[in-house]
KEGU-832985 format. One record per residue (C-alpha): residue number from 1; y, x, z; residue in one letter. Coordinates in nm, 3 decimals, decimal comma, padded with zeros to 5 digits, always signed. Each point is the difference from the previous one (the first is absolute). Layout:
N
pt dovex=NUM | c2=Y | c1=X | c3=Z | marba=A;
...
//
This chain:
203
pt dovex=1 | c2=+00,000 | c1=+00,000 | c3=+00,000 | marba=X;
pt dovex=2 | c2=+00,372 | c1=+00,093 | c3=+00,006 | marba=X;
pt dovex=3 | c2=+00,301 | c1=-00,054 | c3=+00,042 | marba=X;
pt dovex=4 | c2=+00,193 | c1=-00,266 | c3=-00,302 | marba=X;
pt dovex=5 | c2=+00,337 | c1=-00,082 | c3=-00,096 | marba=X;
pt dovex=6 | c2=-00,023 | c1=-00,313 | c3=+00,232 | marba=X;
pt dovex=7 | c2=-00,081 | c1=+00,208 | c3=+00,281 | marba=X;
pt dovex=8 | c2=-00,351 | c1=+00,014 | c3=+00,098 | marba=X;
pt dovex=9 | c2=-00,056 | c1=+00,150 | c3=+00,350 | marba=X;
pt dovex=10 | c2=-00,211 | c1=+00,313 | c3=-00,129 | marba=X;
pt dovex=11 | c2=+00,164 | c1=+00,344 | c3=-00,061 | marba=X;
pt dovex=12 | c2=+00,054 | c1=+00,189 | c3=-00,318 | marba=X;
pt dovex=13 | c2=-00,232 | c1=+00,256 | c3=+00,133 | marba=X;
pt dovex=14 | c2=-00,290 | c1=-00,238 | c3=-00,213 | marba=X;
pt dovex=15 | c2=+00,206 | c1=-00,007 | c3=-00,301 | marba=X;
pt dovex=16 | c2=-00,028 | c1=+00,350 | c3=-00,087 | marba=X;
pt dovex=17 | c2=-00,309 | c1=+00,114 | c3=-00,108 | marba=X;
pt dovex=18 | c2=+00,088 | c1=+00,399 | c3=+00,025 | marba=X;
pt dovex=19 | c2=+00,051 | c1=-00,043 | c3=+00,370 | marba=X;
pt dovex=20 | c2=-00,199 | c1=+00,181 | c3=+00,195 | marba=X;
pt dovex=21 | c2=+00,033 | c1=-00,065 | c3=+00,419 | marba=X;
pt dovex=22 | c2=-00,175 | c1=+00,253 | c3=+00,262 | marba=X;
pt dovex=23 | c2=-00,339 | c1=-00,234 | c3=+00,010 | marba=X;
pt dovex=24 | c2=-00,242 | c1=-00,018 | c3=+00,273 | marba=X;
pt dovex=25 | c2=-00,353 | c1=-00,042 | c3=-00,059 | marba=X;
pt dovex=26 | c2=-00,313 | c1=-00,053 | c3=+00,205 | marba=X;
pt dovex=27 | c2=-00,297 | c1=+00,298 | c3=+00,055 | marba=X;
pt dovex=28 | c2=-00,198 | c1=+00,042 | c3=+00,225 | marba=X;
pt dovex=29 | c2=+00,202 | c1=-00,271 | c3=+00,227 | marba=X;
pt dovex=30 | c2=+00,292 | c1=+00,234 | c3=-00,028 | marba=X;
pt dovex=31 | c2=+00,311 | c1=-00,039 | c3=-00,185 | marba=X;
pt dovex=32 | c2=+00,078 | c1=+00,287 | c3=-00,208 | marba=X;
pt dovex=33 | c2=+00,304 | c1=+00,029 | c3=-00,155 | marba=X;
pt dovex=34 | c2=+00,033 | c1=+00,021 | c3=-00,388 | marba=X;
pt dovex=35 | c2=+00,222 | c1=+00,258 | c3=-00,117 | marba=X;
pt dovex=36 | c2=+00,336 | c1=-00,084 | c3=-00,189 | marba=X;
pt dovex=37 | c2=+00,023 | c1=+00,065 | c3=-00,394 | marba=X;
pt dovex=38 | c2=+00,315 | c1=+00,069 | c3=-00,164 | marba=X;
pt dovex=39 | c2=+00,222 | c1=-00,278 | c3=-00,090 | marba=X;
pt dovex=40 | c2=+00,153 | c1=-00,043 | c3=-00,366 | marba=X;
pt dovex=41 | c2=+00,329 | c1=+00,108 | c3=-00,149 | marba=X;
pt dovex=42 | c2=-00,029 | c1=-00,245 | c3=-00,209 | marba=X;
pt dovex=43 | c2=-00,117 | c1=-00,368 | c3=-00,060 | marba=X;
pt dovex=44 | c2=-00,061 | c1=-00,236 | c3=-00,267 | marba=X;
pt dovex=45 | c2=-00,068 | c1=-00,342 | c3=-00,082 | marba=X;
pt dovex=46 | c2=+00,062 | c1=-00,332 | c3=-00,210 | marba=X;
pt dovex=47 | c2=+00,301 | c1=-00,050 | c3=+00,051 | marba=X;
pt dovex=48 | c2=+00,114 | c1=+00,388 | c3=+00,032 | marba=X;
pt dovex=49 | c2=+00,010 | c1=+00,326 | c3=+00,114 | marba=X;
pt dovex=50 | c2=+00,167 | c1=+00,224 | c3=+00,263 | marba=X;
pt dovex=51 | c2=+00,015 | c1=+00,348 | c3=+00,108 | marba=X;
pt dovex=52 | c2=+00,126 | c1=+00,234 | c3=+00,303 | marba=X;
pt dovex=53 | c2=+00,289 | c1=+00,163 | c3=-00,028 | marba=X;
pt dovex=54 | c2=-00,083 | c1=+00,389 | c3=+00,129 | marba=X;
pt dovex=55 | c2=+00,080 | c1=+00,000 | c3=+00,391 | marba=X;
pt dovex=56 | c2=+00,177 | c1=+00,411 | c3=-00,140 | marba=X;
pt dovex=57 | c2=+00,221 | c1=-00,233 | c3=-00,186 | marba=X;
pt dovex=58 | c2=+00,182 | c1=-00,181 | c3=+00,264 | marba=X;
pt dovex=59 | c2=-00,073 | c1=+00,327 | c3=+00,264 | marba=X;
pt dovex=60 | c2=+00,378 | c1=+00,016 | c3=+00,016 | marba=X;
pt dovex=61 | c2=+00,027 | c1=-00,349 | c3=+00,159 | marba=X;
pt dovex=62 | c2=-00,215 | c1=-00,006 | c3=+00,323 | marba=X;
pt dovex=63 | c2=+00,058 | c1=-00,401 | c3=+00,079 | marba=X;
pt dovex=64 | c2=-00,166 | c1=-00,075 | c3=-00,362 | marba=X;
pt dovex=65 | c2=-00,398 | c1=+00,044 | c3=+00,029 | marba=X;
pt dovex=66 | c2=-00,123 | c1=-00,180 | c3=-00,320 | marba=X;
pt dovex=67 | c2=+00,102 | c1=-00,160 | c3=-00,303 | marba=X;
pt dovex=68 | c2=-00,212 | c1=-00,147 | c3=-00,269 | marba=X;
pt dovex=69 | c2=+00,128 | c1=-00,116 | c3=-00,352 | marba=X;
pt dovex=70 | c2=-00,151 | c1=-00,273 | c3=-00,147 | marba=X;
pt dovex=71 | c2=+00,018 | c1=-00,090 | c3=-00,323 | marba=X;
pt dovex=72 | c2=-00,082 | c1=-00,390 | c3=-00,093 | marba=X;
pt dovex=73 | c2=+00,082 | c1=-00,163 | c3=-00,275 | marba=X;
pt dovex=74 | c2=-00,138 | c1=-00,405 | c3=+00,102 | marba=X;
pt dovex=75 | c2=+00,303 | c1=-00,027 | c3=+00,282 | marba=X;
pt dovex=76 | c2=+00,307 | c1=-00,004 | c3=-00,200 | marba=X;
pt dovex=77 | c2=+00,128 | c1=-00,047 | c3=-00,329 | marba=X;
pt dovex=78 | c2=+00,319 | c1=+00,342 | c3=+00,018 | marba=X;
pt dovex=79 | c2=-00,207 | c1=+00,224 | c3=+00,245 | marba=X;
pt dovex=80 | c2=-00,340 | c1=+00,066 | c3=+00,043 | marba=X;
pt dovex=81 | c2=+00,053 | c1=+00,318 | c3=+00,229 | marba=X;
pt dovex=82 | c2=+00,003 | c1=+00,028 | c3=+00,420 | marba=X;
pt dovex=83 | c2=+00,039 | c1=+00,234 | c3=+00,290 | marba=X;
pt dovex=84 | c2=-00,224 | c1=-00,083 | c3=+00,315 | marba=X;
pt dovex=85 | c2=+00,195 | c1=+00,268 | c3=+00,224 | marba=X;
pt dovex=86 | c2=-00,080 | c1=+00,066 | c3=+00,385 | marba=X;
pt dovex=87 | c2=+00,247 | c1=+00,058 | c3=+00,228 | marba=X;
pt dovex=88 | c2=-00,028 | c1=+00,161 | c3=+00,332 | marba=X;
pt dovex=89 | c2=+00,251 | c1=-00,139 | c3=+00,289 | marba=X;
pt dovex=90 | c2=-00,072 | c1=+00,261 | c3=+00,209 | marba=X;
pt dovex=91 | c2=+00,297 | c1=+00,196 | c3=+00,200 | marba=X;
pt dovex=92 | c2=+00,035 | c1=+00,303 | c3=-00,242 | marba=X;
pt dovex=93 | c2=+00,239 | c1=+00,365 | c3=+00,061 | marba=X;
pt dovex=94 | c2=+00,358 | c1=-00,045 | c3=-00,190 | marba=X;
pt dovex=95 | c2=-00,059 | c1=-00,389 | c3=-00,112 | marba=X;
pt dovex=96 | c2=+00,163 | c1=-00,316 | c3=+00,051 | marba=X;
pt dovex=97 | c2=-00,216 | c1=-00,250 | c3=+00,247 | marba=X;
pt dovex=98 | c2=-00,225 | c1=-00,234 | c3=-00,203 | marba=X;
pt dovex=99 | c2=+00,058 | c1=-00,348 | c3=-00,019 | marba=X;
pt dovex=100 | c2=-00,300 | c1=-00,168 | c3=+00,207 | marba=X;
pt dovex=101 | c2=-00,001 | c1=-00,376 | c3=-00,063 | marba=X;
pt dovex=102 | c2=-00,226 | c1=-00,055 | c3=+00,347 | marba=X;
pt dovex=103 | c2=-00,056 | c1=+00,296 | c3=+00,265 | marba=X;
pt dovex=104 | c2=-00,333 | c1=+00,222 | c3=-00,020 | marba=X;
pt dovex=105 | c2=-00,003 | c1=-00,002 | c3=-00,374 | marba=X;
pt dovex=106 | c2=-00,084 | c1=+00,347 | c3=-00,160 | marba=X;
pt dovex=107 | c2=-00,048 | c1=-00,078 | c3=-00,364 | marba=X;
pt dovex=108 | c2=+00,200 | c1=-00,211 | c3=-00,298 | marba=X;
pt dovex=109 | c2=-00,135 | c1=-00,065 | c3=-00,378 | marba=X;
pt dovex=110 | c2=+00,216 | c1=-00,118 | c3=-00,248 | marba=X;
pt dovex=111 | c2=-00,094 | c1=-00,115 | c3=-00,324 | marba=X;
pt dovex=112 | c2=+00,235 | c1=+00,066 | c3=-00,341 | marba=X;
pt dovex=113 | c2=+00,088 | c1=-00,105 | c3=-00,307 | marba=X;
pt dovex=114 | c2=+00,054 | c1=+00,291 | c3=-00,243 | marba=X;
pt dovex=115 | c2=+00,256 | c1=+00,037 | c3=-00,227 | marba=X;
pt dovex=116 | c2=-00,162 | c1=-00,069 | c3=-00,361 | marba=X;
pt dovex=117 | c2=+00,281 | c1=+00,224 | c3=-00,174 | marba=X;
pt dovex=118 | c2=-00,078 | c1=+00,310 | c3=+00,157 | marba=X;
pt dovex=119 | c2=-00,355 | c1=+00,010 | c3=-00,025 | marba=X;
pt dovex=120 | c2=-00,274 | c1=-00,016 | c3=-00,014 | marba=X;
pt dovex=121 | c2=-00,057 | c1=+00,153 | c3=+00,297 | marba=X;
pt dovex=122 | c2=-00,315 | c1=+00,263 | c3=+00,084 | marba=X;
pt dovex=123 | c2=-00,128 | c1=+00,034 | c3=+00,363 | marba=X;
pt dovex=124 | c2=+00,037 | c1=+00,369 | c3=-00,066 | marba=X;
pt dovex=125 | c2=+00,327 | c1=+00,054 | c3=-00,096 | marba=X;
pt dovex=126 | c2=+00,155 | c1=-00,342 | c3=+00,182 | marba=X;
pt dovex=127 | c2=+00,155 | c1=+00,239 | c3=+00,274 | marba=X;
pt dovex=128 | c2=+00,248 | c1=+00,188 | c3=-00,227 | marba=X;
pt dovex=129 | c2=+00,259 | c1=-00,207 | c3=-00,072 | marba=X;
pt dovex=130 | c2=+00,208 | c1=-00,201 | c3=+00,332 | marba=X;
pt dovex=131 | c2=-00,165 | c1=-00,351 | c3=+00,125 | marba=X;
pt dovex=132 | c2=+00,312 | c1=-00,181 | c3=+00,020 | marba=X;
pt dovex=133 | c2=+00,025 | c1=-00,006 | c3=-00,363 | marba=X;
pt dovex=134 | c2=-00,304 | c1=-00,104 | c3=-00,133 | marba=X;
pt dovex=135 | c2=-00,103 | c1=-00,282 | c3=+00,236 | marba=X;
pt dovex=136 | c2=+00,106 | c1=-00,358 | c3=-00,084 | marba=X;
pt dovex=137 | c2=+00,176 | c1=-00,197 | c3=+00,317 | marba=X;
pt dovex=138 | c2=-00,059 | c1=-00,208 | c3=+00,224 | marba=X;
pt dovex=139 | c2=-00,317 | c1=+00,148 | c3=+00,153 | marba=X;
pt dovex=140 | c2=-00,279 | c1=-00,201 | c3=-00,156 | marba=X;
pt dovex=141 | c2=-00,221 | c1=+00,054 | c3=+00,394 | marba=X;
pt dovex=142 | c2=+00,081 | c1=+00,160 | c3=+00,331 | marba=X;
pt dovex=143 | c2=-00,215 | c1=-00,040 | c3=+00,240 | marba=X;
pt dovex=144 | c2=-00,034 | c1=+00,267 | c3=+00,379 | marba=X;
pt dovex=145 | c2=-00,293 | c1=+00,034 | c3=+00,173 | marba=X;
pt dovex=146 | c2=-00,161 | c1=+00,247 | c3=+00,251 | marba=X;
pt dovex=147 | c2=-00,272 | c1=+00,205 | c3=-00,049 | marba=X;
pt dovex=148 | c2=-00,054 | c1=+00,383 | c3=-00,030 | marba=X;
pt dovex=149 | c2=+00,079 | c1=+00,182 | c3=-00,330 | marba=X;
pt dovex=150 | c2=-00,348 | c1=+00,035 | c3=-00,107 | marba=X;
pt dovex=151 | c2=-00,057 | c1=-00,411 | c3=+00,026 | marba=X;
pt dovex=152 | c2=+00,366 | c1=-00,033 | c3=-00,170 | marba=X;
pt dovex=153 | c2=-00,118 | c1=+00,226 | c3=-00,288 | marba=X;
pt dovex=154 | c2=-00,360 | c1=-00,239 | c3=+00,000 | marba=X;
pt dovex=155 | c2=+00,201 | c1=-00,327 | c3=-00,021 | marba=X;
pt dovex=156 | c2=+00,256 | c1=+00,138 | c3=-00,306 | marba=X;
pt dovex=157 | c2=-00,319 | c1=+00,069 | c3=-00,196 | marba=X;
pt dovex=158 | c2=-00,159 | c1=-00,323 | c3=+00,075 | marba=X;
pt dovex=159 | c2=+00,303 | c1=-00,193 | c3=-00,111 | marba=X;
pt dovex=160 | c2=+00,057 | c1=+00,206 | c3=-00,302 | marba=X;
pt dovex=161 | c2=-00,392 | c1=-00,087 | c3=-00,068 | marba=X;
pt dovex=162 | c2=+00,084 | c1=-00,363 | c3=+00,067 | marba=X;
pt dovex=163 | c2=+00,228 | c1=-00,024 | c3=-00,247 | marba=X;
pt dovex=164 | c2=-00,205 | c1=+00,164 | c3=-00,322 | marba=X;
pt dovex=165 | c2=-00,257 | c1=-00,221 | c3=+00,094 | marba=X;
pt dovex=166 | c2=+00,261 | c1=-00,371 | c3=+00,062 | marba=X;
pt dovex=167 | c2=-00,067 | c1=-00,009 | c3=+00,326 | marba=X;
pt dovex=168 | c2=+00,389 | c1=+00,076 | c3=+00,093 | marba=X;
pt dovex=169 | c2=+00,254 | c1=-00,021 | c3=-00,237 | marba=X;
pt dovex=170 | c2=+00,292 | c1=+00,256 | c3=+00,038 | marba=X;
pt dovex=171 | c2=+00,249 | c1=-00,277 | c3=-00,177 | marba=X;
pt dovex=172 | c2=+00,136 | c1=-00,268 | c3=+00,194 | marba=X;
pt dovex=173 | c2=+00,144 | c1=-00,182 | c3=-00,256 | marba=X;
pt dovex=174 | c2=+00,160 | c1=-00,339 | c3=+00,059 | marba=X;
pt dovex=175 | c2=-00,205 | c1=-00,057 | c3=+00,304 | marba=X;
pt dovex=176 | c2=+00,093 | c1=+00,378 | c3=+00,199 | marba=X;
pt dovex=177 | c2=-00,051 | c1=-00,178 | c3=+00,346 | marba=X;
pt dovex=178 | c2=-00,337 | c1=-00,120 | c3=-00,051 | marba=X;
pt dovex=179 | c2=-00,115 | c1=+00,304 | c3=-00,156 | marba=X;
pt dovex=180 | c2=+00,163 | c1=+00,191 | c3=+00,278 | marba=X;
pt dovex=181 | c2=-00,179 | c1=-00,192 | c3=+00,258 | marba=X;
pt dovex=182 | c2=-00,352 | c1=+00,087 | c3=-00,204 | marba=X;
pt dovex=183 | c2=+00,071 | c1=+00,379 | c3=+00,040 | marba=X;
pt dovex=184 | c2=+00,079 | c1=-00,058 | c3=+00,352 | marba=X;
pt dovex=185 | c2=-00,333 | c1=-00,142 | c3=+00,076 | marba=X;
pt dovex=186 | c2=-00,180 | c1=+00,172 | c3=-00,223 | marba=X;
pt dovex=187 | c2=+00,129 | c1=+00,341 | c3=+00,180 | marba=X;
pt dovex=188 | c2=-00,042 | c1=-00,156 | c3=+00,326 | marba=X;
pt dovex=189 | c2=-00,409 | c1=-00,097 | c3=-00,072 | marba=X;
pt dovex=190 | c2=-00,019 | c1=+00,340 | c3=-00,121 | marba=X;
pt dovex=191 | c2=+00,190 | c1=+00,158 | c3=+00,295 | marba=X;
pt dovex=192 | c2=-00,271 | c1=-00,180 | c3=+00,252 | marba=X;
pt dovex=193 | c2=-00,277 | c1=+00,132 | c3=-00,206 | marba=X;
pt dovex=194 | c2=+00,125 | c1=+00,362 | c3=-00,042 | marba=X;
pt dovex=195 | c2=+00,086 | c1=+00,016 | c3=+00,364 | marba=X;
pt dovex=196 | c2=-00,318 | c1=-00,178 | c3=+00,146 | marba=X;
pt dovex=197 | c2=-00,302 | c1=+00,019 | c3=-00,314 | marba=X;
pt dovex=198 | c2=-00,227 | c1=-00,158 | c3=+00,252 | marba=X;
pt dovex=199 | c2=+00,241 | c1=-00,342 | c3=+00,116 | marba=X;
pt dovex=200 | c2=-00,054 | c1=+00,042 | c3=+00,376 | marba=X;
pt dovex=201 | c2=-00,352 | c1=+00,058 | c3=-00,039 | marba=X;
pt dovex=202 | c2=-00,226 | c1=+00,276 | c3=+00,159 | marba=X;
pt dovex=203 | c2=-00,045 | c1=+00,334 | c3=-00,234 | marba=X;
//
């Protein structure tokens, strides 16, 4: 099962087929952990693809830990390009205070628009030119969470996954609320698995 445009209560985490959680499996009556495999860079599906920009690419900027672009062509008519970006609201050396809509939150993604006349825009070379002017405004998603860095990374991949496969759409259209309150959940559901795999029950 997963998670739908209307919301179902299960996380992305089952929409991507390339994810790969720290498993536990039964032998001998013992748990044994399975070890991690690498995650993708990048990600396909129907209705698109996406790929990570190089973390030595934004190394300058220590509150940005991921971006994806996305490029899919079913969401909008002028622009068929996105930036999933991950923001850290940590307290960082010689940098303004983040804004924190809620207190305890340690992580923002933002979802936009790109700019269809200065691209097309490559995952690999997205970092060289300034953000402010290739991104189309307002802010298609914002959404802040908390979680560590690690899970943060997890949950960017999973949404970028979501959306080559139609599970999330990064265009909000005429309707941005209700989309906006799909990526809420959606991150949420995924949150609660990420943080607890098992759901309160015994390892």
């Amino acid at each position: 099962m997963i998670a739908t445009f209307v919301g179902a209560a299960c996380p992305l985490t089952f929409a991507a087929a390339a994810v790969v959680l720290p498993v536990l499996i039964h032998r001998n009556n013992r748990r044994t952990p399975m070890p991690e495999q690498p995650q993708p860079d990048q990600v396909a599906g129907r209705y698109g693809s996406a790929g990570r920009v190089p973390a030595e690419a934004h190394a300058d900027n220590p509150a940005a830990l991921d971006q994806w672009i996305l490029t899919a062509p079913e969401w909008h008519p002028i622009w068929d390009q996105y930036v999933i970006g991950l923001i850290s609201l940590a307290d960082l050396p010689n940098t303004p205070p983040p804004f924190r809509q809620r207190p305890g939150v340690t992580h923002e993604l933002v979802v936009f628009a790109l700019n269809p006349e200065h691209g097309p825009y490559e995952a690999a070379t997205f970092n060289s030119r300034p953000l402010a002017g290739v991104v189309l405004t307002p802010v298609n998603v914002v959404e802040q969470f908390t979680c560590t860095d690690d899970q943060a990374r997890d949950l960017v991949r999973l949404c970028a996954t979501a959306c080559v496969n139609g599970v999330l759409t990064p265009e909000t259209g005429d309707a941005p609320d209700r989309y906006r309150a799909v990526w809420r959940h959606s991150i949420q559901q995924t949150l609660n698995h990420l943080l607890d795999p098992h759901h309160g029950r015994a390892n």
